[in-house]
Structure formats: C-alpha cells, structure tokens
N, C-alpha and C positions, 0 to 999 in steps of 0.2 A: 674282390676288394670293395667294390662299390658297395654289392649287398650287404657288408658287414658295416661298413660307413650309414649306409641307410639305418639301417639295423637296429644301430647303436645311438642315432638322433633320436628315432621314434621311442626306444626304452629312456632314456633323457629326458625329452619330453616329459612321458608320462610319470616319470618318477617325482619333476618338480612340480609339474599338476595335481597330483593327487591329492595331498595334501590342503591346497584351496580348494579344492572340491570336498573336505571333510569326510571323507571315507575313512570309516573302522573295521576293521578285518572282524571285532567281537561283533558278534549281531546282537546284544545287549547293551552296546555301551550306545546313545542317542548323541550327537553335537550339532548347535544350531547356531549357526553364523550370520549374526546380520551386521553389514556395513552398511554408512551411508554419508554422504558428505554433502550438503547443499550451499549453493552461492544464491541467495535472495537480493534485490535490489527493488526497489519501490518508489518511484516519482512519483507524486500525487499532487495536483495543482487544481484547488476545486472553487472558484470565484464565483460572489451572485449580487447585483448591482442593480439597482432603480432608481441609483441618483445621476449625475453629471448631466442634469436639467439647465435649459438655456431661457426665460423669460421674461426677455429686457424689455426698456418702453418704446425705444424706435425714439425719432423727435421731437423729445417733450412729453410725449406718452407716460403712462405708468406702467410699470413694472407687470406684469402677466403674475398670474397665481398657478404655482407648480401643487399638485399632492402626490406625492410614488406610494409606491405599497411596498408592502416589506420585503424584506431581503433576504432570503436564507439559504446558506449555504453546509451540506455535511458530506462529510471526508471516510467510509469506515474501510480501514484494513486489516483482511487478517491474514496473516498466514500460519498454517499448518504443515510444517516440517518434520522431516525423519523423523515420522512414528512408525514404531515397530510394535505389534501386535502378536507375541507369539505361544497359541497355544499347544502341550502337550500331554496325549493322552496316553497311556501306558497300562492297559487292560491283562498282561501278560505274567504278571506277578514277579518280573525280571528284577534283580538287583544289580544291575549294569548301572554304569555312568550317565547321568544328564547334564549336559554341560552346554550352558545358551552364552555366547557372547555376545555383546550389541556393540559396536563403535559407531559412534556417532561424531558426525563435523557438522558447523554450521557457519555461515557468513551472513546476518540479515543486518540489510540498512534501510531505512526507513525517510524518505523525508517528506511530508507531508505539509503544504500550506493553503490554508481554508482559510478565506478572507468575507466576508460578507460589510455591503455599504448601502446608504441608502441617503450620502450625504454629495457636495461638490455639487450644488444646486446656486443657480444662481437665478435671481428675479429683481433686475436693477431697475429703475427710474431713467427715462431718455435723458438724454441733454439739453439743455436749454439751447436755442437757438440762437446767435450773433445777427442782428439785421443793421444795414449802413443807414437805414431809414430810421430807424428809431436812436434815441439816445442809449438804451436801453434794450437790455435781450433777454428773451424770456426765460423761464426760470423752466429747469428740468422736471420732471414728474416725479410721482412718487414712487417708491417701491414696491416692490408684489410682494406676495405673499407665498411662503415654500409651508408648507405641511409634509412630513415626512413620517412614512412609517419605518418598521421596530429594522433593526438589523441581526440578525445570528448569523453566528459560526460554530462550529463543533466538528473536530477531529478526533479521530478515535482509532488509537492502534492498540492490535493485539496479537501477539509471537508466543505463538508454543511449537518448541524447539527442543529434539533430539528427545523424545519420548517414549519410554519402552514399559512393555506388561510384557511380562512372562507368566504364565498359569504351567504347571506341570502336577499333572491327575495320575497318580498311581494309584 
C-alpha cells in the first residue's frame, strides 16, 4: 500500500509539473515562456555645498571676505528591468507551432533629491564696544565681503521596463 501511495504522489507531481516546464510531446511545435516580475526601489540623496561660510569682524573689526567655488551636484539613475531577449532559429523546414509568451510585472519607485548651494554665507561687522569711560561707544565695523560661485543641480532618471524582442528565423 505504501508503494502505490508513493507511486501515485511521484505521477501527481509530474503531471502538474510538466506543464510549467513547457513540454510538447510534437517535436515540431517550439513554446517559449518568459515570466518576470521585479520590485525596484531607488533612494537617492545627492547634496554639494560651498557655502555656510562664517566671517564676522570680532570687536569692532570688519567683516572677513568669504569667495566659495562652485557647487555642483548630479543624480543619474537608470534602471533596466525585465528585458527579455528571445531569439528563434528554425533551419528544419518544420511547420509546427511557435508560440513565445512574455509576462511581464513591474514595481519602480524612484525618489531622487539633488540639491546644490553655494549660499548661507555670512560676513558681518563686529560690534561696537560699550566703555563706562567714555560717554560714548564705539561704532561696529564694517562688513565683508562674500563672493560666491555658480550653484547646479541635475537629476536624471531613466526606467525601461518589461521589454521584449522576439526574432523567430524560419
């Protein structure tokens, strides 16, 4: 009783396998099965900064001279998803079936933030002093001088998704 229990799983099996496995009893007929399902997820956080310069005058002093240089920041993403490529040659003169299926899934999210700055520069004037000696307190500095270079940003996304060629050469 066991052996025919065994038996009878193993024929079970293969009966509901075969089928996903694409087997045809004609040796003429061809089937070509492509599945594919991808989940993409993409964070991308790409910052580029030469400013948040500090060039005060101290007491009384003036103001310090900031110059930054430029700032550039880029982002590229690509992605390339379930492509399927599939060629078929057929040299045999056979008029049997060709039959390609492709199923394709796909899930891309993208979120990309490119920031570029070259600003939040500061170059203040000191304070002027308070003296108990004098009637009178002296007067703060002047301010400096910020020169600032260019700033860029540039993000760039690119999705090619669930892509099929089929060639079949009889």
């Amino acid at each position: 009783m066991r052996k025919f229990v065994a038996v009878f799983a193993i024929v079970a099996l293969l009966g509901f396998a075969s089928p996903a496995l694409a087997w045809h009893w004609s040796s003429s007929d061809i089937t070509v099965n492509n599945s594919n399902w991808a989940s993409v997820t993409n964070t991308v956080n790409t910052t580029a900064s030469s400013g948040n310069n500090t060039a005060n005058g101290g007491s009384g002093g003036n103001g310090g001279t900031i110059v930054t240089g430029d700032a550039g920041a880029l982002s590229i993403v690509t992605n390339d998803v379930n492509y399927n490529d599939t060629d078929i040659d057929v040299d045999c003169g056979c008029k049997g079936d060709i039959t390609v299926d492709n199923h394709n899934g796909a899930r891309v999210t993208n979120t990309v933030n490119t920031t570029a700055s070259s600003g939040n520069n500061v170059a203040n004037g000191g304070d002027g002093s308070h003296s108990h000696h004098h009637h009178g307190g002296s007067s703060g500095g002047d301010g400096g001088i910020i020169v600032t270079g260019d700033a860029g940003a540039i993000g760039d996304v690119a999705n090619i998704v669930n892509s099929n060629i089929t060639r079949i050469r009889r």
